[in-house]
TORPA-4810 file (N, C-alpha, C, O; in nm, 3 decimals):
<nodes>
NODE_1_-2.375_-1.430_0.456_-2.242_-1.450_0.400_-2.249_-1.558_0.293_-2.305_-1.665_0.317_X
NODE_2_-2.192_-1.531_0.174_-2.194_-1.650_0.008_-2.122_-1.772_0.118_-2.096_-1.760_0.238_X
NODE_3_-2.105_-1.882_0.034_-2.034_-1.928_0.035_-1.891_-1.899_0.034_-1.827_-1.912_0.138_X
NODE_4_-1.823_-1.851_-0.099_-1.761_-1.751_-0.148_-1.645_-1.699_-0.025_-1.526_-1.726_-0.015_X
NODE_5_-1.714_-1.633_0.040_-1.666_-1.510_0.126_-1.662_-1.606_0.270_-1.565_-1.586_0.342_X
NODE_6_-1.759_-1.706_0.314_-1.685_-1.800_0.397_-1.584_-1.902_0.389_-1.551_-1.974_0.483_X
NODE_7_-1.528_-1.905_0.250_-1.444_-1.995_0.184_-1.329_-1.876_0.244_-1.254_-1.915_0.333_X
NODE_8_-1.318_-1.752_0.203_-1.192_-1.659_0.175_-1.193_-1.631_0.381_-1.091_-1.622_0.450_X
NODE_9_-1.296_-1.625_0.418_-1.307_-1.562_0.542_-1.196_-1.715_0.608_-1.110_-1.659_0.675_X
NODE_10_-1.178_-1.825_0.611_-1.141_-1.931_0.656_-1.029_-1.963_0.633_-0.955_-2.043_0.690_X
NODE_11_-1.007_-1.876_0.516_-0.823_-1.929_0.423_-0.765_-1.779_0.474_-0.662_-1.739_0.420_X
NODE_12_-0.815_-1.714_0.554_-0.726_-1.614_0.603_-0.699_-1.630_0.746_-0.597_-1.586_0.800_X
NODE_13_-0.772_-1.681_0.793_-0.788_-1.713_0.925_-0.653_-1.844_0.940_-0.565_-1.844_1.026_X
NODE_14_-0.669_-1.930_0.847_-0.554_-2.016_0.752_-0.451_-1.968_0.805_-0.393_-1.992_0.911_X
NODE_15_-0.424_-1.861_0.679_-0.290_-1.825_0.713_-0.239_-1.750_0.813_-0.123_-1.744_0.851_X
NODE_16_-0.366_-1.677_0.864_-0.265_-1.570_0.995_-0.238_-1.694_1.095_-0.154_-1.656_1.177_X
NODE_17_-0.281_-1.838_1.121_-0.207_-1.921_1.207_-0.091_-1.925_1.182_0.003_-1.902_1.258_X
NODE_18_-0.086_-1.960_1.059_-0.006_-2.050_1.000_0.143_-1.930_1.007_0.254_-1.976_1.032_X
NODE_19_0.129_-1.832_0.990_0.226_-1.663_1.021_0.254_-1.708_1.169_0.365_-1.722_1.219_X
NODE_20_0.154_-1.723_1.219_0.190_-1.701_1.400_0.267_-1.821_1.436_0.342_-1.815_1.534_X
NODE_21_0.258_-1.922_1.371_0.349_-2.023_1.434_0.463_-2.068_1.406_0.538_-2.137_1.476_X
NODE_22_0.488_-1.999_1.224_0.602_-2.016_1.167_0.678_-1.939_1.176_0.786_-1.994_1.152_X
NODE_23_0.697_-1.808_1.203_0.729_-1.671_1.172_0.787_-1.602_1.277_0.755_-1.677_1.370_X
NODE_24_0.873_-1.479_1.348_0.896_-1.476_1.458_0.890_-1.296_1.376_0.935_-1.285_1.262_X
NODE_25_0.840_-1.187_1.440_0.749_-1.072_1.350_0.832_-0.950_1.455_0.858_-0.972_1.574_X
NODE_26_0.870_-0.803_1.370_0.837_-0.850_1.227_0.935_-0.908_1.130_1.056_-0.917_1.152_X
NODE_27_0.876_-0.946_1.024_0.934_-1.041_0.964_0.925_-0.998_0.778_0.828_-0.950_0.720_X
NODE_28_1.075_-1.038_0.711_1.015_-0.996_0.564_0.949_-1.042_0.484_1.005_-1.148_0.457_X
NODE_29_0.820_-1.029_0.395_0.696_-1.148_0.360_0.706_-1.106_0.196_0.721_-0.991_0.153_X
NODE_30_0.697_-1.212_0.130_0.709_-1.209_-0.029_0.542_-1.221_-0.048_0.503_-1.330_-0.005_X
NODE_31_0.419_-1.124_-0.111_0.365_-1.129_-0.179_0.376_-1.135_-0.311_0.459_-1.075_-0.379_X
NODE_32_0.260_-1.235_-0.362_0.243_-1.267_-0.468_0.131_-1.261_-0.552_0.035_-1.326_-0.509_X
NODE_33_0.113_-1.196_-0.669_0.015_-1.185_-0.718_-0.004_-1.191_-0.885_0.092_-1.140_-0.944_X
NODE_34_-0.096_-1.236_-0.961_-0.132_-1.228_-1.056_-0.221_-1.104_-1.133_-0.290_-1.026_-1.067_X
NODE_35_-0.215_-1.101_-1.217_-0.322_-0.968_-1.284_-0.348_-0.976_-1.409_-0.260_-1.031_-1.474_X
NODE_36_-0.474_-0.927_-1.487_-0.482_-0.916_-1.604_-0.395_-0.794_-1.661_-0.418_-0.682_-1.615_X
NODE_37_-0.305_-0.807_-1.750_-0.187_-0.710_-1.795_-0.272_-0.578_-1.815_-0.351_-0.584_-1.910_X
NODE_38_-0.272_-0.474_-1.753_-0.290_-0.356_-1.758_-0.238_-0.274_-1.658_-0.238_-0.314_-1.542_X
NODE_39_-0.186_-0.139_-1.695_-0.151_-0.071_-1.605_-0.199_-0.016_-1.495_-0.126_-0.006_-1.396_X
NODE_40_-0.314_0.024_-1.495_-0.426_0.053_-1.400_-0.424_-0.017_-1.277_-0.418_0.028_-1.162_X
NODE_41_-0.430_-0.202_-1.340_-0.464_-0.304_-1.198_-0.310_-0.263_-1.165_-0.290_-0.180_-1.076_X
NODE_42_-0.199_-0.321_-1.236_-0.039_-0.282_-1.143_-0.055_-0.151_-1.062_-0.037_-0.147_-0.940_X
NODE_43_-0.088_-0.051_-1.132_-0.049_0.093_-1.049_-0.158_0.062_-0.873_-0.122_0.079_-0.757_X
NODE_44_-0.296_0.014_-0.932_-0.350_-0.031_-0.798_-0.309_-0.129_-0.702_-0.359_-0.138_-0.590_X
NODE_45_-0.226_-0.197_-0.741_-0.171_-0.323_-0.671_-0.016_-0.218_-0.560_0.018_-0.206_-0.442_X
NODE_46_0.036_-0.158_-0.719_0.125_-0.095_-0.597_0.121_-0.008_-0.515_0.207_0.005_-0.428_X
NODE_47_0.024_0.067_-0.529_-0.051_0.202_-0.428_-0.072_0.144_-0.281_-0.063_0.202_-0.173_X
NODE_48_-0.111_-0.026_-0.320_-0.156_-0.028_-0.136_-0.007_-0.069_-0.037_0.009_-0.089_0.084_X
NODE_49_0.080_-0.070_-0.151_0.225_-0.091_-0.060_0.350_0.062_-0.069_0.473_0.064_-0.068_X
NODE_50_0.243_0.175_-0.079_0.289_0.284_-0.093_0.357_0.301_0.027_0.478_0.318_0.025_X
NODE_51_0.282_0.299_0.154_0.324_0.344_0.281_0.443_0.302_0.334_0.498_0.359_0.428_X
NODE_52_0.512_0.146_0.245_0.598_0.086_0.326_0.718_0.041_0.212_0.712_0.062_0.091_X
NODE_53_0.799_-0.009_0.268_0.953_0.010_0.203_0.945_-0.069_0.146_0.973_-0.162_0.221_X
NODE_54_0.906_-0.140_-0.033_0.880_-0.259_-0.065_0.946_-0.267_-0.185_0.942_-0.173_-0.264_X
NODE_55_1.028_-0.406_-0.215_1.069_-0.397_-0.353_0.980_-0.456_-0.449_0.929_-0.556_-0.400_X
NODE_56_0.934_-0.429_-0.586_0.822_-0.448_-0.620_0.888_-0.516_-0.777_0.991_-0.478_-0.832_X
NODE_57_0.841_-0.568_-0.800_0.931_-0.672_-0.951_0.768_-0.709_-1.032_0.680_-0.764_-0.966_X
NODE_58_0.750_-0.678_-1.148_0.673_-0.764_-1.245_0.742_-0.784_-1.354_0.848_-0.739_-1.399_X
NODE_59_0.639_-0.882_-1.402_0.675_-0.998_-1.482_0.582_-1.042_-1.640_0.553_-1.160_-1.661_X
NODE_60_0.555_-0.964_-1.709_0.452_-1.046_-1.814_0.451_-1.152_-1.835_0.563_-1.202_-1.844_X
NODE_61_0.358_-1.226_-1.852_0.346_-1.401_-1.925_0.386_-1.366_-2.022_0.401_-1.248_-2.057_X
NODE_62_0.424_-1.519_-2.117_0.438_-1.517_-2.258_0.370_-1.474_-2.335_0.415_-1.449_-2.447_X
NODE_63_0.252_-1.451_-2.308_0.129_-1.391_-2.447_0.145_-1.222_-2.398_0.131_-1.116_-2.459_X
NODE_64_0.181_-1.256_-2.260_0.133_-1.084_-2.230_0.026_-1.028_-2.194_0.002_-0.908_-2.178_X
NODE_65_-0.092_-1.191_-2.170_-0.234_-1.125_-2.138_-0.191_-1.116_-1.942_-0.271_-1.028_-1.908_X
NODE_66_-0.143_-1.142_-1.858_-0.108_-1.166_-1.725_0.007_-1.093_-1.656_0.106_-1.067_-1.725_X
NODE_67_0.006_-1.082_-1.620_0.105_-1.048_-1.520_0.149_-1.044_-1.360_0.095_-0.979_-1.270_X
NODE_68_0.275_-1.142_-1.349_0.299_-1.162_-1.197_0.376_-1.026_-1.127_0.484_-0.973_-1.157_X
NODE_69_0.290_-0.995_-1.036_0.384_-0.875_-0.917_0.419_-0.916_-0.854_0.324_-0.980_-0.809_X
NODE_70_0.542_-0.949_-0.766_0.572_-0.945_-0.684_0.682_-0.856_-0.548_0.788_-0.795_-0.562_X
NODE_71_0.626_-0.874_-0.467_0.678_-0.784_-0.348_0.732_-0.816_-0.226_0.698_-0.887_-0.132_X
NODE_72_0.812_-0.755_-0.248_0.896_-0.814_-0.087_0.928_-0.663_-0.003_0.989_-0.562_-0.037_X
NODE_73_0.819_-0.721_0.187_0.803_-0.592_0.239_0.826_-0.640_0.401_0.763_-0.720_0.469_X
NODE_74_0.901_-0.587_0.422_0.879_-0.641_0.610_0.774_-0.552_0.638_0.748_-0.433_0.619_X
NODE_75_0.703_-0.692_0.712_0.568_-0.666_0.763_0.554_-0.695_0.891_0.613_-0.798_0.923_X
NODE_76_0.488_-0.634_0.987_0.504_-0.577_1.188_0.418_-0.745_1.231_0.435_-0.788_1.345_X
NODE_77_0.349_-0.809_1.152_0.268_-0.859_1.179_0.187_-0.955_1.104_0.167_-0.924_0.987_X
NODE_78_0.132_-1.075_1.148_0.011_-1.179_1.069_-0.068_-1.061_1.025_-0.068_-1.037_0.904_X
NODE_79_-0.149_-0.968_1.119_-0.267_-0.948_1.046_-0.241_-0.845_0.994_-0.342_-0.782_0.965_X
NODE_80_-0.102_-0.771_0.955_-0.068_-0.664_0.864_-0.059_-0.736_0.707_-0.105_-0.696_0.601_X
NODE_81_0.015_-0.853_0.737_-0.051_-0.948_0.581_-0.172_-0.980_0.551_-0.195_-0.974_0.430_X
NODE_82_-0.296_-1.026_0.647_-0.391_-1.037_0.614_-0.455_-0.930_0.548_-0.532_-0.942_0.453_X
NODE_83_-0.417_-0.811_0.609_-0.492_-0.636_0.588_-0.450_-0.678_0.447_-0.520_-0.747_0.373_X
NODE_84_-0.331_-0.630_0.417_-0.275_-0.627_0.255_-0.323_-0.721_0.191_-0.388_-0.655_0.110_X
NODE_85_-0.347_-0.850_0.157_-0.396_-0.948_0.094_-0.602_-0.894_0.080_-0.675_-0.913_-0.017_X
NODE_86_-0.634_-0.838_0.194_-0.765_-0.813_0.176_-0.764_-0.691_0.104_-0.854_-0.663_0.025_X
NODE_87_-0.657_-0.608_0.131_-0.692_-0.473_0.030_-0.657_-0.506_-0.124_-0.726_-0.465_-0.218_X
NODE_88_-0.555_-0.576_-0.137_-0.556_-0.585_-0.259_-0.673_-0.656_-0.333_-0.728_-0.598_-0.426_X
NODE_89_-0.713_-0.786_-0.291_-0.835_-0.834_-0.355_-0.917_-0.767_-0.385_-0.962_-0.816_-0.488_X
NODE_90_-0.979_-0.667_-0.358_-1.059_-0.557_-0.432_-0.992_-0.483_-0.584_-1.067_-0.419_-0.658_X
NODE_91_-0.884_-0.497_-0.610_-0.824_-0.527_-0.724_-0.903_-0.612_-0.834_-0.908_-0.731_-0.804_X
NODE_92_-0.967_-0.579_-0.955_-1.050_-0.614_-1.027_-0.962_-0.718_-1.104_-0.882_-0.677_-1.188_X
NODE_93_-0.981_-0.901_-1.067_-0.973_-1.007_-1.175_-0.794_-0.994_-1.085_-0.705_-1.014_-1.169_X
NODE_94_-0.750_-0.971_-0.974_-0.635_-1.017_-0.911_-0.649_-1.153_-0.863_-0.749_-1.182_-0.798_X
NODE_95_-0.570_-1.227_-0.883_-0.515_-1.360_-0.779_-0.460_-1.348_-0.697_-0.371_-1.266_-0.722_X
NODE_96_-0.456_-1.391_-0.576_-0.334_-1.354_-0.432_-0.296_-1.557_-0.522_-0.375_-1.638_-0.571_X
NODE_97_-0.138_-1.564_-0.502_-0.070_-1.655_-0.491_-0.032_-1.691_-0.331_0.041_-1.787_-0.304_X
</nodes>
């Protein structure tokens, strides 16, 4: 395992506490994300919240090279956010906020 990937493996582990102790599930969860402005990464970003009832809002930066998605989805569960945050990162040059 990189470094890398024990850094991300630890900040998820992070937050599904941090879900379980704040949160009372299920519960409605605002993802957040960044992207390099193209349609491709958006259309992939919103495909993995196809299955579920989500309102989905973007945003270009001022230049227009970026773009913020965001989504708001009631989610059953911590590790139904973790799932989603890991599927999307395979998203080429995404940020999870």
């Amino acid at each position: 395992m990189t470094p890398q990937e024990k850094q991300s493996e630890e900040f998820y582990k992070r937050l599904k506490e941090q879900l379980e102790a704040d949160t009372d599930w299920p519960s409605p969860y605002m993802f957040k994300f960044i992207v390099p402005s193209s349609q491709e990464k958006i259309a992939e970003i919103k495909a993995a919240f196809d299955d579920l009832d989500a309102t989905i809002n973007t945003r270009d930066s001022a230049k227009g090279t970026y773009t913020s998605v965001s989504i708001k989805v009631t989610m059953e569960n911590p590790d139904a956010v973790v799932a989603k945050y890991l599927e999307v990162s395979k998203v080429e040059g995404v940020i999870s906020l």
